[in-house]
C-alpha positions, -999 to +999 in steps of 0.1 A: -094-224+042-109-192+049-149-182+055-166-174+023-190-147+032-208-138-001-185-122-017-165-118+012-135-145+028-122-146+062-092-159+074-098-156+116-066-156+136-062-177+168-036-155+189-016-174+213+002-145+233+038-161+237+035-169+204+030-135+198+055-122+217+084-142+208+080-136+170+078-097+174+104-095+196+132-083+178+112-054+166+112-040+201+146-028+203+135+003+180+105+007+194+112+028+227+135+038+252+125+010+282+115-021+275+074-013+284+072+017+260+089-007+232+058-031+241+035-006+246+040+003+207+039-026+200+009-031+215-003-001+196+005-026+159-009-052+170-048-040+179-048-018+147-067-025+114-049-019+083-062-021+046-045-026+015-061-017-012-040-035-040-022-070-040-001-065-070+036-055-069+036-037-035+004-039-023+000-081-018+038-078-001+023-052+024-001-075+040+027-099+042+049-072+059+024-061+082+013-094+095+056-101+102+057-066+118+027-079+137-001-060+131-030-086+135-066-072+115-055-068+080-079-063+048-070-068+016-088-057-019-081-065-054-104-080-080-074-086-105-057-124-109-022-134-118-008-137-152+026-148-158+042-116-161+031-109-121+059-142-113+091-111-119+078-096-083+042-102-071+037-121-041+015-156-044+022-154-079+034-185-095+026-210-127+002-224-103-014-192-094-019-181-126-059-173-133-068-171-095-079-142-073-043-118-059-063-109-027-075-145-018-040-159-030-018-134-006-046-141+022-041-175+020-003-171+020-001-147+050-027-165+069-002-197+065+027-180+075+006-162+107-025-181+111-027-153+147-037-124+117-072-117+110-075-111+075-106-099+058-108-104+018-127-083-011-121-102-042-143-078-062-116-050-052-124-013-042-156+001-061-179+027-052-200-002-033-175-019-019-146+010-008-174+024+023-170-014+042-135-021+027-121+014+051-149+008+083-131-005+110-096+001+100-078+025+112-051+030+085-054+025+049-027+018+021-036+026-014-017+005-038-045+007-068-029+004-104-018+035-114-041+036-141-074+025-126-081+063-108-116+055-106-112+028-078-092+053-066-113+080-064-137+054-046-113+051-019-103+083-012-142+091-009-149+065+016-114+073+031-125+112+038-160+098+053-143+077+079-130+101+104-115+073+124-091+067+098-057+083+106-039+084+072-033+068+041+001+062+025+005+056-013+038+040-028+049+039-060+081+031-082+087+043-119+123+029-129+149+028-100+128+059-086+100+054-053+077+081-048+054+082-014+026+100-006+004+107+025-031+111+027-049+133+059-086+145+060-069+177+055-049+173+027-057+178-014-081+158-025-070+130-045-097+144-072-081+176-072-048+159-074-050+139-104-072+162-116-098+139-141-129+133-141-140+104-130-158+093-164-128+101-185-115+071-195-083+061-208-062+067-238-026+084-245-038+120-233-053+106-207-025+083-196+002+113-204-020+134-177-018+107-150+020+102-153+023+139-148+010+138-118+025+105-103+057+109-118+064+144-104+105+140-108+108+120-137+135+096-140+167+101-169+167+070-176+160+051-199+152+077-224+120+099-230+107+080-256+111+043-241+094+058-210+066+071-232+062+037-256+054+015-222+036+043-197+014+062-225+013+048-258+010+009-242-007+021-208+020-006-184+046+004-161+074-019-166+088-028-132+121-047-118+118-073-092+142-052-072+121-020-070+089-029-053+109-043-022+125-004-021+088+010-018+080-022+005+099-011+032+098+023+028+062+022+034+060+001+063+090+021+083+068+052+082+034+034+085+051+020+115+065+055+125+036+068+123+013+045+142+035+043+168+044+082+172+077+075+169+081+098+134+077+128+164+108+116+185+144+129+182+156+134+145+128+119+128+117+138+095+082+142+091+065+127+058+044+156+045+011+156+036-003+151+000+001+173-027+037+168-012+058+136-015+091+120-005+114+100-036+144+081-034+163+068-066+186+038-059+203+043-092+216+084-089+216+076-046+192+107-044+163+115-022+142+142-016+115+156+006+091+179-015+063+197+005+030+204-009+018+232-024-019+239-020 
């Protein structure tokens, strides 16, 4: 069992280095040209500090894949709990898990699995409090909030752009067959500017319409308009497969990877531009596209 802080749980790792070693190791063969500058990089995962902000769908698989790619001082934040529509594609949840914490749940799961990973818990999510300790000390962020809960958002971001050590957040989503992903720098739009609500605004179909527009950029053709309107705006959910998440999964974690390890600056690699730009790929039309920002 973890340490319950307050509000707070820790899981503390106990690294054994061949351990260590041995289950990375076949992630070293794309991680340089010589065998040192492969663990060198790796090196470079395992000391950072990553958050994820979000356990649902893709968020609570991120920790998992982070702590298998090796990074070993994770932090994870949600203050929702599983209900039995979560069981099509959340990690941790199950008929068992139903009614308890995501964030503890996936801790206690990837702790298992790694018990080397450090992994910090806030079960009362990201909130104006909570988002300034949730981002000190890591070094990367992932932003996996709802879609609809822009406020926590919002939180983030600010305690993201007050934390100069911070690199760069990525945001993943998927609408349909379609992933969209984002990157955050201190020097790109503001997510405020971005959505473009004010924080007080609450929710209701106008509201919700607004939101899509802006994280649906390149909407989907199928299913049709009105389907896609009944579930994101008129009944506020985005109805999701159990095969798209994994799509965003690993999308996200190749070019958190790439860019941690500076590997997205080597040979043919493709930059992911900054925020209000965004990459998508469909695995339904076999489309994807690189759109840079705007202003």
């Amino acid at each position: 069992m973890g340490k319950n802080t307050g509000r707070r749980i820790q899981h503390a790792g106990e690294y054994d280095d061949a351990i260590y070693w041995e289950r990375v190791k076949r992630n070293l063969g794309w991680l340089g040209d010589t065998d040192e500058e492969a663990r060198e990089r790796q090196r470079t995962l395992r000391d950072a500090t990553v958050g994820v902000a979000g356990a649902g769908g893709i968020g609570g698989s991120m920790v998992e894949r982070l702590a298998r790619l090796g990074v070993l001082h994770l932090k994870v934040a949600d203050l929702d709990t599983f209900e039995y529509s979560n069981i099509n594609r959340q990690l941790g949840a199950g008929v068992r898990t139903v009614g308890r914490n995501k964030a503890e749940v996936v801790a206690e799961y990837v702790h298992d699995m790694t018990p080397d990973v450090t992994i910090d818990v806030f079960p009362e999510g990201i909130t104006p409090e909570s988002a300034p300790e949730f981002v000190q000390g890591c070094d990367y962020v992932l932003d996996e909030i709802e879609p609809y809960e822009y406020p926590a958002r919002y939180a983030l971001h600010r305690a993201f752009r007050d934390a100069p050590q911070v690199r760069f957040m990525l945001t993943g989503y998927v609408f349909g067959n379609r992933t969209f992903l984002w990157k955050w720098t201190h020097d790109s739009m503001p997510i405020e500017e971005f959505i473009g609500l004010p924080e007080d605004a609450g929710m209701n179909p106008e509201i919700a319409e607004h939101l899509m527009e802006r994280l649906i950029p390149d909407k989907p053709g199928y299913p049709d308009a009105a389907m896609q309107r009944r579930w994101l705006i008129d009944e506020q959910t985005c109805p999701i497969t159990p095969g798209a998440p994994p799509m965003s999964q690993g999308l996200i974690l190749e070019r958190l990877m790439l860019g941690m390890t500076g590997i997205e600056d080597q040979a043919d690699s493709a930059r992911l531009p900054a925020a209000p730009g965004y990459a998508m790929v469909d695995s339904r039309t076999w489309t994807a596209a690189i759109v840079e920002g705007k202003g």
